[in-house]
SERO-80283 format. One record per residue: residue in one letter; x, y, z negated of N, C-alpha, C in turn. Coordinates in steps of 0.1 Angstrom, whole numbers, padded with zeros to 4 digits, always signed. Example, Ala and Ser with C-alpha at 12.3 -4.5 7.8 and 13.67 -1.06 7.14 Angstrom:
SERO-80283
A+0132-0057-0078+0123-0045-0078+0132-0033-0078;S+0128-0022-0071+0137-0011-0071+0129+0000-0079;
//
This chain:
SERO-80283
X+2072+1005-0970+2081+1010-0981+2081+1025-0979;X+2078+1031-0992+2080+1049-0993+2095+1053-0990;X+2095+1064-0985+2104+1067-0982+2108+1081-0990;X+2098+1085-1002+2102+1093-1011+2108+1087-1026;X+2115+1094-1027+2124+1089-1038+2119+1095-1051;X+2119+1091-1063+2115+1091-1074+2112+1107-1080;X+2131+1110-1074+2128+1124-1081+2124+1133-1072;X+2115+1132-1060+2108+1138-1055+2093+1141-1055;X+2090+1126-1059+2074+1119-1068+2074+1130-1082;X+2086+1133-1088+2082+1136-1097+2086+1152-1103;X+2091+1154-1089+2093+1174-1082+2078+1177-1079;X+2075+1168-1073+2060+1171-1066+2048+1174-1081;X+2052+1161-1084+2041+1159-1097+2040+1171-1108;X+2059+1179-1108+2058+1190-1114+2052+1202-1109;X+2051+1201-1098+2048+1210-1088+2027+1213-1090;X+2022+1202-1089+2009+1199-1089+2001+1204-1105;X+2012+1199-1117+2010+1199-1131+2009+1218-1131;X+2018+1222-1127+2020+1238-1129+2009+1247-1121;X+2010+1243-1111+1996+1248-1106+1984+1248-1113;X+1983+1230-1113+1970+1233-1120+1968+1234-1137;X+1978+1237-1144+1977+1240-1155+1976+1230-1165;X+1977+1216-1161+1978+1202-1169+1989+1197-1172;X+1987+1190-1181+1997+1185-1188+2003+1169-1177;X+2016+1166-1178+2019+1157-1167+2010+1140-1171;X+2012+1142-1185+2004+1126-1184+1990+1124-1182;X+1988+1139-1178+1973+1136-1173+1968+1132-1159;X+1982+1135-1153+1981+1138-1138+1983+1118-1134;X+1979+1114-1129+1978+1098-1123+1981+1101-1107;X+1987+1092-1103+1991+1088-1088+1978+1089-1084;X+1960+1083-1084+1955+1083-1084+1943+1094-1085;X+1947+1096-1100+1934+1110-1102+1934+1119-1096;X+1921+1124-1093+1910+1135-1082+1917+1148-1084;X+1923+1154-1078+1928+1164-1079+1917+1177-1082;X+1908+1181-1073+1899+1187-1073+1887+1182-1085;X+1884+1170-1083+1870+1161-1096+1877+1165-1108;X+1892+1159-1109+1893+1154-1124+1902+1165-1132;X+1908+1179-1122+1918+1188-1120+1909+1201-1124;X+1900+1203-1116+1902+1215-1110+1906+1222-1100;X+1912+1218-1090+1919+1219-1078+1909+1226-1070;X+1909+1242-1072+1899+1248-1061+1908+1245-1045;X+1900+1249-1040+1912+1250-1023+1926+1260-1023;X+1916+1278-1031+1930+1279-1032+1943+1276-1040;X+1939+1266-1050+1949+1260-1052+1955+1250-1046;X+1947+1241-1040+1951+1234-1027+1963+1239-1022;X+1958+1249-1015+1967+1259-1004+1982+1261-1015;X+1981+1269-1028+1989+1270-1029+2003+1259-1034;X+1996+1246-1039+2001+1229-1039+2011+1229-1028;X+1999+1229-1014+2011+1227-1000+2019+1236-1001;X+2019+1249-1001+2026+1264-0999+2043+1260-1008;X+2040+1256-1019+2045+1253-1032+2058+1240-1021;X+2050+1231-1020+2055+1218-1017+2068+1220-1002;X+2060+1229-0995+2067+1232-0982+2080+1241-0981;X+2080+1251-0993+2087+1258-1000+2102+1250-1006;X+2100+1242-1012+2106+1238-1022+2111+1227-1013;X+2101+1218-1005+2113+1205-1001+2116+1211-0987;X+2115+1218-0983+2116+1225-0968+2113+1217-0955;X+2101+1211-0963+2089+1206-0945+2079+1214-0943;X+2072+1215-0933+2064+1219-0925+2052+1207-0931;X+2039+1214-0934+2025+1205-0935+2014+1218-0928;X+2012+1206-0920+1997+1212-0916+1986+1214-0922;X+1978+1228-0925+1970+1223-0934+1952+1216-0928;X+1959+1206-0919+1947+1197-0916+1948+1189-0923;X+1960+1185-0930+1965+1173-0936+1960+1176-0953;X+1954+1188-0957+1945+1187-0971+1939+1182-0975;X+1926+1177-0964+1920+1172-0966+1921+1156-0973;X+1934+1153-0968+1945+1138-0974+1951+1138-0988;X+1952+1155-0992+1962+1152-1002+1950+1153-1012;X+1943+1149-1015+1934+1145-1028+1939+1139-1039;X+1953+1132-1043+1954+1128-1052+1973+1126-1047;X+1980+1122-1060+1993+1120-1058+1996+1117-1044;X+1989+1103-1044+1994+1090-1031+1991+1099-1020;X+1979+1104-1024+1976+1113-1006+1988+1125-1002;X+1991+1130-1016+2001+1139-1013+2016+1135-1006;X+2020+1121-1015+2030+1117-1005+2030+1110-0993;X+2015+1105-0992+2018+1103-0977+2019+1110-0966;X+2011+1124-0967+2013+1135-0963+2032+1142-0961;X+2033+1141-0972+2049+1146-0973+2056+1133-0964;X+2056+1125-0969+2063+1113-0959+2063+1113-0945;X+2050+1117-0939+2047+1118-0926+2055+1132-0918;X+2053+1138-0931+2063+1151-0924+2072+1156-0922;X+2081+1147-0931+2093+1146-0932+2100+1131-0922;X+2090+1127-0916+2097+1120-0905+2092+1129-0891;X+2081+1132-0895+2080+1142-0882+2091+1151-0878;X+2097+1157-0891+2109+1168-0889+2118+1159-0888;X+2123+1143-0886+2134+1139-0885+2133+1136-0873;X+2123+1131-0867+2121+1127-0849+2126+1141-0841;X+2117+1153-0850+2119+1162-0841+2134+1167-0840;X+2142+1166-0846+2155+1168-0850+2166+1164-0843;X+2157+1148-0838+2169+1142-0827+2169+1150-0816;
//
């Protein structure tokens, strides 16, 4: 079970739409961010930058390579936001 909530899915999604200059119903949980987008790297870069900004976690950017599409992006976010919660205790 995700542990991101809807209106996070869909902060992010705004987040990704604006960068890349698309319209939201084009953007799919699924679709290729870079293939079907556009998504040079440094847009990549600036997606995470954007994302780490705004929900205030920490992402590695080893973890780019993952965020390829919505789902990759929240699993990424998910992971790091439990990482900052372990580290926390």
């Amino acid at each position: 079970m995700s542990t991101i909530d809807e209106a996070t899915r869909k902060h992010v999604k705004s987040i990704v739409c604006d960068i890349l200059e698309v319209e939201p119903d084009e953007v799919t949980e699924t679709s290729l961010l870079a293939e079907e987008h556009d998504a040079d790297s440094l847009r990549s870069i600036e997606i995470l930058a954007s994302i780490e900004v705004s929900l205030q976690v920490s992402i590695e950017q080893s973890q780019m390579k993952r965020m390829i599409n919505l789902e990759g992006i929240y699993e990424v976010l998910e992971e790091a936001k439990a990482k900052a919660k372990a580290e926390a205790k």
